[in-house]
matplotlib code that plots the C-alpha trace (Angstrom):
import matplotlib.pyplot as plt

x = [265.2, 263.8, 263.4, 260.3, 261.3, 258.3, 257.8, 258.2, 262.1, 263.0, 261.6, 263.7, 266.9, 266.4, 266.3, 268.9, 267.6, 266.2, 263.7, 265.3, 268.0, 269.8, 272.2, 274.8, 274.2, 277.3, 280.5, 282.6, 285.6, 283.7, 280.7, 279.3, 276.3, 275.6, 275.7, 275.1, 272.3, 271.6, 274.4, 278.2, 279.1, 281.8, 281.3, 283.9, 285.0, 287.2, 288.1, 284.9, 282.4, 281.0, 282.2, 279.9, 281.3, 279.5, 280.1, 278.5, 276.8, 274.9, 271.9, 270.8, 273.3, 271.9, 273.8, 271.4, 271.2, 271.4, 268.4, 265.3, 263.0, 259.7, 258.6, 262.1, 263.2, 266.3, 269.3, 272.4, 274.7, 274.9, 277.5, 277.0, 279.2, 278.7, 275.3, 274.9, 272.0, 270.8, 268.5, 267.8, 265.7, 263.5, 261.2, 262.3, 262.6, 263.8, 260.8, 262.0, 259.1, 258.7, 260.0, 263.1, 264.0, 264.8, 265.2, 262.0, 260.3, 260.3, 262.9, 264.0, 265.2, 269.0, 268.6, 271.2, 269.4, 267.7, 264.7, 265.4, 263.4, 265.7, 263.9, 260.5, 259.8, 259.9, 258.7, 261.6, 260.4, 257.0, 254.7, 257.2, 256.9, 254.3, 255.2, 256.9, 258.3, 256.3, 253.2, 256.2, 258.3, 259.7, 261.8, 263.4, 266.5, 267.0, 270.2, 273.7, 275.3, 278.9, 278.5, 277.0, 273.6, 271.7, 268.4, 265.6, 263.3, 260.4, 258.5, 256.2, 253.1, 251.6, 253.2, 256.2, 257.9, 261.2, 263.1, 266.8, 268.7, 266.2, 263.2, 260.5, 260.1, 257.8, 254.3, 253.5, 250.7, 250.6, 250.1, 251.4, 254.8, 255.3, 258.9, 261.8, 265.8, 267.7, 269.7, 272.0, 271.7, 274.3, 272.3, 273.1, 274.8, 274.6, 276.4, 280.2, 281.3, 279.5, 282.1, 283.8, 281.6, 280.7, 278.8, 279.3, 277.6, 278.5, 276.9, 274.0, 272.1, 268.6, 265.9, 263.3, 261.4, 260.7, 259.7, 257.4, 260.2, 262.4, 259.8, 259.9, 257.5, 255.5, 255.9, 251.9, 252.7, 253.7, 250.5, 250.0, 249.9, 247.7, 247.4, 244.9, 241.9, 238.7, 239.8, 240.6, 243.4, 243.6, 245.5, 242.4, 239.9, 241.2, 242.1, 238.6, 238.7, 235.5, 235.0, 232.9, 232.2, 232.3, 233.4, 230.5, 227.2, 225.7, 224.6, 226.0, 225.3, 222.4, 222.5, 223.1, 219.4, 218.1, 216.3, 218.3, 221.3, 221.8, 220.2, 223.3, 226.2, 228.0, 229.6, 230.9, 233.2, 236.2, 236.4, 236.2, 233.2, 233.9, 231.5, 231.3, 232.0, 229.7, 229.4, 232.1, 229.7, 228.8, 226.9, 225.0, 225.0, 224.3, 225.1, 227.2, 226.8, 226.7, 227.1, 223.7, 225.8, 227.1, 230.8, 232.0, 235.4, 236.9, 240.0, 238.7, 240.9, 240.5, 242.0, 241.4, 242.5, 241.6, 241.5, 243.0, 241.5, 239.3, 237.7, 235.7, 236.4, 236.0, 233.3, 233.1, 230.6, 228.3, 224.7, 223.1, 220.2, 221.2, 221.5, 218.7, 219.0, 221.8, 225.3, 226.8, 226.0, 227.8, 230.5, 234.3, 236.1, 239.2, 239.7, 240.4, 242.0, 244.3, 246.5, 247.9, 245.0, 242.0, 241.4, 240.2, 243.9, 244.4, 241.5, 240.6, 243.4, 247.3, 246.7, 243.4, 241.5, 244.5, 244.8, 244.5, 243.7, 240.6, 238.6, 238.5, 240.1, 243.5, 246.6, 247.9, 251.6, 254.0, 253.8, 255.7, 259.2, 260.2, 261.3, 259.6, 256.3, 253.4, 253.5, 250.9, 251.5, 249.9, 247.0, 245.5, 247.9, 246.0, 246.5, 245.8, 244.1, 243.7, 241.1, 241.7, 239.0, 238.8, 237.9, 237.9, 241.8, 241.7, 244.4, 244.7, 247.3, 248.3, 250.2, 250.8, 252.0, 250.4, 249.7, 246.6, 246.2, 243.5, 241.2, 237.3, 236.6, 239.3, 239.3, 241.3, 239.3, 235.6, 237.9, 238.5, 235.0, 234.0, 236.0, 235.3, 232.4, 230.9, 230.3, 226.3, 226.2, 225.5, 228.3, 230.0, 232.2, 231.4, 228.4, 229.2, 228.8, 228.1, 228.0, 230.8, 230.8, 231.7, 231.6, 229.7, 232.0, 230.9, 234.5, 235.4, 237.0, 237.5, 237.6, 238.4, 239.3, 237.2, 237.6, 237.1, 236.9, 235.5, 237.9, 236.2]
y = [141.9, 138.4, 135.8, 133.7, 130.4, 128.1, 125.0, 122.6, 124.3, 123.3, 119.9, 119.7, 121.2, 118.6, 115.3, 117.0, 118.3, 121.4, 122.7, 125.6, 125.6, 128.5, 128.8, 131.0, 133.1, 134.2, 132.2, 135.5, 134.3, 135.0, 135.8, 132.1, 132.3, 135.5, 137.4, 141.3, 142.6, 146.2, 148.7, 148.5, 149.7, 147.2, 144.3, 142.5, 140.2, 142.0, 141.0, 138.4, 141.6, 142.4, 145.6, 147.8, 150.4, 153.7, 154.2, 157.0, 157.5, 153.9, 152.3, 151.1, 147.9, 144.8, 141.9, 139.4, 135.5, 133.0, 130.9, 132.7, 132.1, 132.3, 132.3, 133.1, 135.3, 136.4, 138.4, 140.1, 143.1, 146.6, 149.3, 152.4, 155.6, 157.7, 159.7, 156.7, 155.0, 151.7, 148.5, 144.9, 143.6, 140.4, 138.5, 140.5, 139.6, 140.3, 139.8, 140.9, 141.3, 143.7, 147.1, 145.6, 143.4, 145.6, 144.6, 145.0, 143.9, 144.7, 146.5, 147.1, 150.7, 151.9, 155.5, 156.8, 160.8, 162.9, 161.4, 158.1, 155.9, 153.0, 149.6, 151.0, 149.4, 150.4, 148.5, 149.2, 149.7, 149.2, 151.4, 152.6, 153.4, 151.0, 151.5, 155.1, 155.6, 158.2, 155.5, 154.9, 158.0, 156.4, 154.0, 156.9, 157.0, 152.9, 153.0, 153.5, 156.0, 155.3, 151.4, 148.0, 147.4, 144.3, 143.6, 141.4, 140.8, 138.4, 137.4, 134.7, 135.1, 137.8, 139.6, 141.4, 142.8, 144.6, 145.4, 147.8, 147.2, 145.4, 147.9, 147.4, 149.8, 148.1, 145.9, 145.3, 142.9, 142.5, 139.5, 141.2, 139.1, 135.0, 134.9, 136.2, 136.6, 138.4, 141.4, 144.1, 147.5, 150.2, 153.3, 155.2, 158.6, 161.6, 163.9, 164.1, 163.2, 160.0, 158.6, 156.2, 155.8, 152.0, 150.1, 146.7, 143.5, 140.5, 137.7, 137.1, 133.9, 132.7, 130.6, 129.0, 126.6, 126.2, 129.9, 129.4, 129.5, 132.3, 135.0, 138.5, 139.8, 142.4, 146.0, 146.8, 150.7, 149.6, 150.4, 147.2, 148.8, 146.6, 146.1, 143.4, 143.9, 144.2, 142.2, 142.6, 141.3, 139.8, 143.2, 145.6, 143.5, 143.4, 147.2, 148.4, 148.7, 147.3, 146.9, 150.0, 148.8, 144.5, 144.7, 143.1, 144.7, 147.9, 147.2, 150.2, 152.6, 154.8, 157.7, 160.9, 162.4, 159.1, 156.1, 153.7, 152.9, 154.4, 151.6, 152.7, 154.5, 152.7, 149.7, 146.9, 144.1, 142.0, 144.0, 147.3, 149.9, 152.3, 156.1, 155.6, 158.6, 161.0, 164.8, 165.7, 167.7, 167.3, 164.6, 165.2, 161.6, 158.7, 161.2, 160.9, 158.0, 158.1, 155.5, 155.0, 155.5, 159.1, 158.9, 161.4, 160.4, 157.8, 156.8, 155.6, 154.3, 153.0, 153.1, 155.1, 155.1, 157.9, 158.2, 160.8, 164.5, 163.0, 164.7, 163.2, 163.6, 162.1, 163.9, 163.7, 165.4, 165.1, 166.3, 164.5, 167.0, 170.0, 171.0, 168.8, 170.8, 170.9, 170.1, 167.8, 167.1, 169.4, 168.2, 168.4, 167.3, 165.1, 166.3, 163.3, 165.0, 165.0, 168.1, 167.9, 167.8, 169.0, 172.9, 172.6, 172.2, 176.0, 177.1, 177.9, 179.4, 178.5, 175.1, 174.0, 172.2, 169.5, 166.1, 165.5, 168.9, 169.9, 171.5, 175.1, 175.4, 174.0, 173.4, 169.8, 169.5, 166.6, 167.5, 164.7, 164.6, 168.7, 169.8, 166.4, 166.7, 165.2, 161.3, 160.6, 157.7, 158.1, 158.2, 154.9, 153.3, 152.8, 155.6, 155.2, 158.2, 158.1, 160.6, 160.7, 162.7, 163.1, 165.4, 168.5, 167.2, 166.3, 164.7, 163.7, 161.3, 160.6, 157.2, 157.3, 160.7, 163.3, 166.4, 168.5, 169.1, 171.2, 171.9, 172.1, 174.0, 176.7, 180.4, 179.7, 176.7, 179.3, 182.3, 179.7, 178.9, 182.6, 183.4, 180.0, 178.4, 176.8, 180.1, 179.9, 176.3, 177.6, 176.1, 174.0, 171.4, 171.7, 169.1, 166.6, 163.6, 163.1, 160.2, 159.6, 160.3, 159.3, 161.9, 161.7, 164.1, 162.8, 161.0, 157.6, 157.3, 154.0, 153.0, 150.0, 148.4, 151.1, 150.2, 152.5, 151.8, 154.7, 156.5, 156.4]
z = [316.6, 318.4, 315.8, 316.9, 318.1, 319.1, 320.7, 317.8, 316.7, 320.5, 320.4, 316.4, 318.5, 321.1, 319.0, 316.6, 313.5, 312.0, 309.6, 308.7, 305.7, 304.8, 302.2, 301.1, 297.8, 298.3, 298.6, 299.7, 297.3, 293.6, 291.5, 290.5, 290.5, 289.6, 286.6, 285.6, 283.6, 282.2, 283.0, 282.9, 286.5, 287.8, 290.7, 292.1, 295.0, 297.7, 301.3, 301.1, 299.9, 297.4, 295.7, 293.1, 291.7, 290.1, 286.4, 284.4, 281.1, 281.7, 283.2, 286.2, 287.1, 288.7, 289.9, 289.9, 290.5, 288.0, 290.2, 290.6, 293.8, 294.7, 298.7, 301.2, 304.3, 302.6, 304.7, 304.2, 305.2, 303.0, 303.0, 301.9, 302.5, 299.8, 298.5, 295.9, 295.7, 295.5, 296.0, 296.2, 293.6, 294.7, 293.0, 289.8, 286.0, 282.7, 279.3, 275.6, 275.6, 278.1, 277.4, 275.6, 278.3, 281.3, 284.6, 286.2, 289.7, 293.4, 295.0, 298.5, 298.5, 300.2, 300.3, 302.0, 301.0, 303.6, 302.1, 304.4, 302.9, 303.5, 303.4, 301.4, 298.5, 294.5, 291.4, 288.9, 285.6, 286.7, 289.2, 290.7, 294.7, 296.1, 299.6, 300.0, 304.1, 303.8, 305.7, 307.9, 309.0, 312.0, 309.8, 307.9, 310.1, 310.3, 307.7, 309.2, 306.5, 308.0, 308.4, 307.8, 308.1, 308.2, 305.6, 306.4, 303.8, 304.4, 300.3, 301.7, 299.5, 298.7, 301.9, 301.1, 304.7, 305.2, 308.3, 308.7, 311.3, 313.1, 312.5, 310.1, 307.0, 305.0, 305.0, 301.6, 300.1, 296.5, 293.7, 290.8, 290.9, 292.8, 291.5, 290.5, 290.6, 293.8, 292.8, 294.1, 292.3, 291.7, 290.2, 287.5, 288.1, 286.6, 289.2, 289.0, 292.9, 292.2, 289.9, 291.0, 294.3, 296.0, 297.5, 299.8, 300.0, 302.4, 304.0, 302.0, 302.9, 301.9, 303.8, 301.2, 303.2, 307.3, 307.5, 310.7, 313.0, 311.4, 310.4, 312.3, 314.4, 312.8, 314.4, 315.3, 314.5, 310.3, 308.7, 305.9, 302.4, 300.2, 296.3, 296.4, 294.1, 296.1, 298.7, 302.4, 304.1, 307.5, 308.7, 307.0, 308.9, 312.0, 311.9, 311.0, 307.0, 305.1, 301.6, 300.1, 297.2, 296.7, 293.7, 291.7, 293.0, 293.2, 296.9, 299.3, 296.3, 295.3, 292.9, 294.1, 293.1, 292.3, 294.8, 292.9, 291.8, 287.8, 285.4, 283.0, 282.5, 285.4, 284.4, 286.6, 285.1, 286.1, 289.8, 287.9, 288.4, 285.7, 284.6, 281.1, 278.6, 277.9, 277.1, 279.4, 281.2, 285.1, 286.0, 282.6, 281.9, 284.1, 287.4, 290.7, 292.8, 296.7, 299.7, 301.5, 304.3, 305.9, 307.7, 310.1, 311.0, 308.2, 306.7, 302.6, 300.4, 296.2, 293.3, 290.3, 286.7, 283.8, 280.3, 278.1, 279.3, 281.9, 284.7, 288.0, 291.6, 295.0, 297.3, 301.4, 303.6, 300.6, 301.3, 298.3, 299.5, 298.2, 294.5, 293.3, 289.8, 287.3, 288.2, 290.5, 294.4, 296.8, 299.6, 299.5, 297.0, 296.1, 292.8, 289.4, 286.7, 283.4, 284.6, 281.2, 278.6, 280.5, 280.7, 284.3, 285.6, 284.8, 286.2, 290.0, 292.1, 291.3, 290.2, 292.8, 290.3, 289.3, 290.3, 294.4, 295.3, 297.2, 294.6, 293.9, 297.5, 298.6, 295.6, 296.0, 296.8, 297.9, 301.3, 302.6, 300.6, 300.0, 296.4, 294.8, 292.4, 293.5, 292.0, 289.8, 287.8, 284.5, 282.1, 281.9, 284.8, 288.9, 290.7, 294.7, 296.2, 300.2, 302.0, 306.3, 308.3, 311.8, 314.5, 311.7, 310.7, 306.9, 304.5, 301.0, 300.2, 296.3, 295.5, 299.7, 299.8, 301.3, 299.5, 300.8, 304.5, 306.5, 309.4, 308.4, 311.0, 311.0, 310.0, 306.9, 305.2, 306.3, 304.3, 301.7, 301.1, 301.0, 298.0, 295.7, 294.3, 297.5, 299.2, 298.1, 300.6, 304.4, 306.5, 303.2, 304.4, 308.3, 307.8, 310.6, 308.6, 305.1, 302.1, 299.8, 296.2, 292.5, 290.2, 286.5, 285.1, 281.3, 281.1, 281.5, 284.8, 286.5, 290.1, 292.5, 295.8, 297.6, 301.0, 304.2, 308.1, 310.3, 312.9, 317.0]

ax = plt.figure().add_subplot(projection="3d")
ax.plot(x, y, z, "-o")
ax.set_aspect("equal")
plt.show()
């Protein structure tokens, strides 16, 4: 990987100085410094490295600096040999107050599993995966499993990026967290051949100021994963993404067998636009909402949160023309559920009414990492569910992972339809455009950062 150098480092080379200031977190002869919080596996200075050391029947270990930092490019070499893993906690924390003061904050993931996500990033103790490899499969096989491997990691910001060995895994942007303590992770085990296992750290260095001239290139392929609250960044815009809903206004929005926008049952406060509660029956209270717009090809995007035994959904290809009677409006839907308290979950077809499935039709799954449950994060807690159409080719992603694929056009999806509830609708789901939807479902469901940018 090129570092950038531009024309003012050369001139600062020529008269003899530099911007740039790196220092050494790590003096390769002993731990000051640095001191250990949560678990009891063992670190210690060997041959200038870093040593962890896998201990069982305890927590997650973190060797973490004394000095905590804000904004840095901060590098350093990682071995790992064994099937332990680890992470590098940045810009992370520890609050009594929070959850009896465990280590909590952003980590940069070493996953030496056939999982490969290497490099992604995790919010330990906290949301957990906020930017899965599965946005970025190419980078699963960056980590060297029999060697040392070099970490970039760029905090400047809001904009979190990652690179292994010289390739990018992760483009993060989120404000949740502007400082924090480095730290080095050995997991907790639980399986026997672990004991004992280890993993290397040397030559760690850290650039606070003067970033202009050391920050990587981005790699134009990395897709930018954003946690911003109804806002765009400067990556969404110039890719194509638009805001669906601003955040404040009804503009853009209509209900679905209404003129006008719903004069209640929809609030909008502090950047959330929330269905209030209801009978729990559908679209019996304020009713669905639909974009004034129809989309054909799209990629959308938001965020949604539930309460307790909450139902609503997500609808595409909606045709707010048909069903003007009871019920809700009919298109394809990217189903909003409590799988564990509401009844619906065990209805349908072997699980096709739960959470990301397209209702009454196709099961959701983890479809990108085999053997692991689909990753929704909680009652009451954001959720981000992602909806790509194009050219027939549909996906639902949950928390960035996929777990519903299909063709609209195919055999299978017609066969489908024939044996669920849509097969009364002529030609369900083959519309070639359509609005999107918010479901009145009689539960309070809330939603944000709706964004969306149409596919040519």
């Amino acid at each position: 990987m090129i570092r950038k150098v531009g024309l003012a480092l050369c001139l600062a080379l020529s008269v003899g100085t530099v911007s740039a200031q790196w220092v050494d977190l790590f003096n390769g002869k002993d731990l000051k410094g640095w001191t250990q919080l949560g678990g009891k596996a063992t670190y210690e200075v060997i041959d200038n490295e870093i040593v962890g050391t896998a201990v069982p029947d305890t927590p997650n270990s973190f060797l973490t600096t004394k000095k905590k930092y804000g904004d840095f490019i901060l590098e350093l070499e990682v071995f790992i040999n064994s099937g332990l893993n680890s992470g590098i906690q940045i810009r992370s924390n520890t609050d009594k107050g929070y959850r009896d003061g465990v280590v909590h904050g952003y980590q940069v993931e070493i996953d030496p599993s056939s999982r490969g996500w290497s490099g992604g990033i995790y919010d330990e103790q906290r949301r957990g995966w906020i930017y899965p490899l599965s946005r970025n499969e190419k980078a699963a096989s960056a980590l060297n499993k029999a060697g040392w491997n070099k970490i970039h990691i760029e905090a400047i910001g809001s904009e979190i990026n990652t690179w292994v060995n010289g390739v990018q895994c992760a483009r993060l942007v989120d404000d949740m967290t502007a400082e924090g303590f480095i730290g080095l992770q050995v997991h907790s085990i639980w399986e026997d051949h672990l004991k004992g296992a280890q993993i290397k750290w040397r030559n760690i260095k850290i650039l606070t100021s003067g970033f202009e001239n050391e920050e990587w290139d981005r790699a134009p392929a990395v897709s930018e994963l954003s946690y911003l609250k109804n806002q765009l960044t400067d990556w969404e815009q110039r890719n194509g993404f638009r805001l669906l809903w601003d955040g404040t206004t009804n503009a853009g929005w209509r209900g679905a067998k209404l003129d006008e926008f719903p004069v209640s049952g929809w609030n909008m406060a502090d950047g959330v636009l929330t269905v209030q509660k209801t009978d729990g029956g559908e679209s019996t209270g304020p009713g669905d909402i639909v974009t004034v717009n129809k989309f054909a090809n799209f990629e959308l995007e938001l965020e949604f949160k539930i309460t307790e035994g909450a139902n609503s959904g997500i609808k595409y290809y909606v045709d707010p023309s048909l069903n003007k009677g009871a019920g809700s409006a009919i298109g394809c839907e990217f189903q909003i559920l409590d799988d564990e308290k509401h009844p619906d979950a065990k209805k349908g077809v072997n699980g096709n009414r739960t959470v990301g499935s397209l209702y009454d039709l196709i099961t959701a799954d983890n479809l990108s990492v085999k053997d692991r449950g689909k990753q929704f994060k909680g009652i009451g807690q954001w959720n981000k569910a992602r909806i790509v159409a194009k050219d027939g080719k549909v996906e639902h992603w949950l928390n960035n992972e996929k777990v519903v694929t299909y063709d609209r056009h195919s055999q299978l999806f017609k066969a489908l339809v024939a044996y669920s509830k849509y097969a009364k609708w002529e030609n369900f789901g083959q519309w070639p455009e359509g609005c999107i939807l918010l479901q009145d479902h009689g539960d309070e469901v809330s939603y944000r950062s709706i964004k969306i940018r149409e596919l040519n």
